[in-house]
N, C-alpha and C positions, 0 to 999 in steps of 0.2 A: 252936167252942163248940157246943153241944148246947143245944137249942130250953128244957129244962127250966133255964137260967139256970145250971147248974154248971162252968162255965168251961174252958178249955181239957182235952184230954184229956192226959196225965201218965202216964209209963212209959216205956219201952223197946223201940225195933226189933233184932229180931236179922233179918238178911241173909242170906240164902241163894244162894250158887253152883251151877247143876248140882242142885238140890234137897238140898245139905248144906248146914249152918251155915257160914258165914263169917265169922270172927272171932267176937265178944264181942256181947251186944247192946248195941248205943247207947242212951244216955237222948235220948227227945225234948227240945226245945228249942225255945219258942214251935212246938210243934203240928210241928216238924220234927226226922228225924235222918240225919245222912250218915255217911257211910264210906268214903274216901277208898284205893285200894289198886292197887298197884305191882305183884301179882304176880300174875295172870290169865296161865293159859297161852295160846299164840297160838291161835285158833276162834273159835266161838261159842259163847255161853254164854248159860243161862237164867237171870236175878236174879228173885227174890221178896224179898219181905219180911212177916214178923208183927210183927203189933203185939202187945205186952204191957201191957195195963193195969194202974196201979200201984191201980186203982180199980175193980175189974169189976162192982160194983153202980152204976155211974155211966155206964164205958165199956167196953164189949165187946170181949174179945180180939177180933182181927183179921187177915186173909192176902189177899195183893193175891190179886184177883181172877186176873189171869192175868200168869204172869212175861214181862220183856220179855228181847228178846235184844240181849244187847252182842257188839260182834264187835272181837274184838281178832287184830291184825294180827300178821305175826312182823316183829322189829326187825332194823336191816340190820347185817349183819355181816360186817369184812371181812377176808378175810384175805391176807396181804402174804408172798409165799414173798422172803425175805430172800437179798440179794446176798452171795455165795463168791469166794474167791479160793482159786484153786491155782495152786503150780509145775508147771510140763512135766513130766511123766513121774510125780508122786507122786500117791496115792491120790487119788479123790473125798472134799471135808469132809463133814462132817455139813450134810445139808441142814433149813434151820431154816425156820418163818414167826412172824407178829409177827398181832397179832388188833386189832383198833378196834372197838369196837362191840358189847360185851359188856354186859349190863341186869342186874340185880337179884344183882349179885353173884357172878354167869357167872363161870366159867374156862374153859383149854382143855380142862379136864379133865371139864364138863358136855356138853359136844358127846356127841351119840348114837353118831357115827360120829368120829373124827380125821381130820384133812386127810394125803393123799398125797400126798408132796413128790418129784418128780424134775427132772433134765436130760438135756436131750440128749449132755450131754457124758461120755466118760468116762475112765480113770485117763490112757488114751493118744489123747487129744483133742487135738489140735496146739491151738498158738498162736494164743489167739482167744476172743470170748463165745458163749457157749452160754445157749439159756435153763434156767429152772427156775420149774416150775409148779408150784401146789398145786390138787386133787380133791380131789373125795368126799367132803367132808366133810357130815357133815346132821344136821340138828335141826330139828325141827317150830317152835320158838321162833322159827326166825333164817331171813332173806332171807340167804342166802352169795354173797358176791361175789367174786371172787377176783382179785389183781394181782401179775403174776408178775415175777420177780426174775431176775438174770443170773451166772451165772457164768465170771469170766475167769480166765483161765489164760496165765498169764504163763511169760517163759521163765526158766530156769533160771539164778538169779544167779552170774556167773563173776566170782572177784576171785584175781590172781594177786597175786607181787612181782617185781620186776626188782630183779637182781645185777651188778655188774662184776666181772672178773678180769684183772689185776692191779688193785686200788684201794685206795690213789693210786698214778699208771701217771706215767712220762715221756714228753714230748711224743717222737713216732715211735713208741713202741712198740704192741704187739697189745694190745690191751682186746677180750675178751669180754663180753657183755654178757646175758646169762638172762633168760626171763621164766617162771617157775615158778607153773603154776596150783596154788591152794590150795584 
């Protein structure tokens, strides 16, 4: 309150980012107002604030003296190159990853850069795991961590049938017997 007995001052802070408006102005509220916000890029940042009085023959617009600095962090983000399976001898699959740690609504499709996914292994990689990694991906937002994934390479599923000749045979006789891969 003000020494002249007229009570609390009354109006609206509008917030400032980086010296732009941020959001809407808030109405004070007993003598205070906040602004709570989720979407500060990762740096630092200079906040001010004006006061607007609903009363300026009572209380005098207003600007903080000197803005303070918030520093906001990048959030960790991680990405998971996802486990492959191939047969012996067929192409490499499509190499995939999986993301955790996405903020304000993030996709893979916000990243500056997209993650590089490869393996050691290739279409003629014998029987055995290979790894698969993901790079390069970046955004000034995001701590990138990366956890790499494996690809096994199994062998080539044989499944035959087996035949007799003569069947049904008499006991001494010749029985042939086939095993026909399929």
């Amino acid at each position: 309150s003000d020494a002249s007995g007229s009570g609390s001052p009354t109006g609206s802070v509008q917030f400032l980012v980086d010296a732009a408006n941020f959001g809407t102005p808030v109405d004070l509220s007993e003598g205070m107002a906040s602004l709570t916000v989720t979407t500060l890029a990762a740096g630092t940042h200079q906040i001010e604030a004006i006061y607007i009085s609903n009363n300026p023959n009572i209380f005098k617009d207003a600007r903080t003296t000197s803005p303070i600095s918030q520093l906001v962090t990048p959030a960790t983000l991680t990405i998971t190159a996802d486990d492959q399976t191939k047969v012996y001898g067929a192409a490499l699959p499509s190499l995939t990853v999986s993301y955790s740690g996405f903020v304000n609504g993030d996709t893979s499709a916000s990243l500056v850069t997209q993650p590089r996914v490869t393996t050691t292994a290739t279409a003629a990689s014998r029987v055995g795991t290979y790894s698969i990694t993901a790079t390069e991906a970046a955004d000034p937002n995001y701590e990138i961590r990366y956890v790499g994934g494996t690809l096994t390479v199994t062998p080539i599923a044989t499944t035959f049938t087996v035949s007799a000749s003569p069947n049904p045979s008499v006991v001494g006789q010749s029985v042939t017997f086939t095993a026909t891969m399929i």
